[in-house]
N, C-alpha and C positions, 0 to 999 in steps of 0.2 A: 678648452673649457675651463679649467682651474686658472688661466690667467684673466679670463673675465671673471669669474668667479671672488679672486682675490682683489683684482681694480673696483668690482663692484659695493663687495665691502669695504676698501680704501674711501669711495667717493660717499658711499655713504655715511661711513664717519665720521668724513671732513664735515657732512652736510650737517652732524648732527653736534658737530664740535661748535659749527658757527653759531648754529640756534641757541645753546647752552648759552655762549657768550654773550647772546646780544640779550635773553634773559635775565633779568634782575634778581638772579639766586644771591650774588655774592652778597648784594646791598639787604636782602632779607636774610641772608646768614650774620651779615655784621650787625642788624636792628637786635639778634634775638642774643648777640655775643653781649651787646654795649644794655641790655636790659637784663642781663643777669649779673653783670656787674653791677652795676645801680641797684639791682635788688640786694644782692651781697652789703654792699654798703648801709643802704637803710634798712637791712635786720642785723647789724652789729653796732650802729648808731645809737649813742646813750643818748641823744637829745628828744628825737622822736619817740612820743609814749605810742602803746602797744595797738590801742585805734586807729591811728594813723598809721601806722606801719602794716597794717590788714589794710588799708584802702586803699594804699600806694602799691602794695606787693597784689593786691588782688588786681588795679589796673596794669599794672606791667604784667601780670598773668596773661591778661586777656590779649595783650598786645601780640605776647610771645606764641600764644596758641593761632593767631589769627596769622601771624606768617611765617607760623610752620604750615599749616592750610594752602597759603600760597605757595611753599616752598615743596608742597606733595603736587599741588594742582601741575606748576610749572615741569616737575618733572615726568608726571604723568602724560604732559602736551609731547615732551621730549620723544617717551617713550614711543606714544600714539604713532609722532613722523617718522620715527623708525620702522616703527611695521608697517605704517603706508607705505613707504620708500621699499620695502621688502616687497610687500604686496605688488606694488611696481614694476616692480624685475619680474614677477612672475605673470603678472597680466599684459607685458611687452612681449613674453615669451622669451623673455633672453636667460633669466635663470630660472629652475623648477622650486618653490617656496620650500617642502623639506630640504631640498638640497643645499639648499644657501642656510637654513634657521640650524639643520644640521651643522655645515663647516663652522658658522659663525657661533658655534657654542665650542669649537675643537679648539685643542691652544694654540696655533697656528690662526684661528679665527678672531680670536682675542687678541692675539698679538699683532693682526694688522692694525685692528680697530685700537685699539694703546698706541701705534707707531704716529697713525692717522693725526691721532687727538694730541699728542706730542708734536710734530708737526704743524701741526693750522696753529698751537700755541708759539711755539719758539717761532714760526715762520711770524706771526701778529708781531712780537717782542721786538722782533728784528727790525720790522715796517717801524715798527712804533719807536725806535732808536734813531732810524736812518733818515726818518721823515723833517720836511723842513718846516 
């Protein structure tokens, strides 16, 4: 029981490593990285007067609020396949849902799902070196 138990959160891991990846988190974390810099810039800027610097820092506001929104949605999708995938194992009858949301909160549960997600990454890195 504890070795399907532990493959099951293994695969679901991976499953939810690959989702993450093929997600456009990073490209909405670098939009909100590269617009705080440029806002940084034009409120230390002596050439821009103080109007235009409200209308530039208010449109990059708006940018930066608008995918952090996408970058809640995207993770909330994440989460969702995770507990349908949980859900899963319990409507196959192959694991009981406390018992799996149980281990999968134990450090031993965490630490496959960290091995997992370690894994599908360095395993990609590797494809992605060796590839021709």
């Amino acid at each position: 029981m504890k070795a399907v138990l532990i493959s099951y959160i293994f695969v679901v891991s991976i499953i939810l490593a690959v989702l993450a990846d093929r997600l456009p988190l990073i490209k909405s974390i670098g939009k909100i990285s590269a617009l705080g810099k440029i806002s940084l810039k034009i409120i230390h800027s002596k050439e821009i007067d103080d109007t235009e610097k409200q209308k530039l820092l208010l449109a990059n506001s708006a940018v930066i609020f608008t995918q952090s929104l996408k970058i809640a949605a995207l993770v909330i999708l994440v989460l969702a396949v995770g507990y349908l995938l949980v859900l899963a194992g319990d409507f196959t009858r192959i694991l009981k849902r406390p018992v799996l949301l149980k281990y999968m909160e134990s450090v031993p549960g965490i630490s496959i799902s960290i091995i997992a997600f370690l894994a599908y990454f360095l395993i990609k890195k590797i494809y992605d070196r060796t590839r021709l």
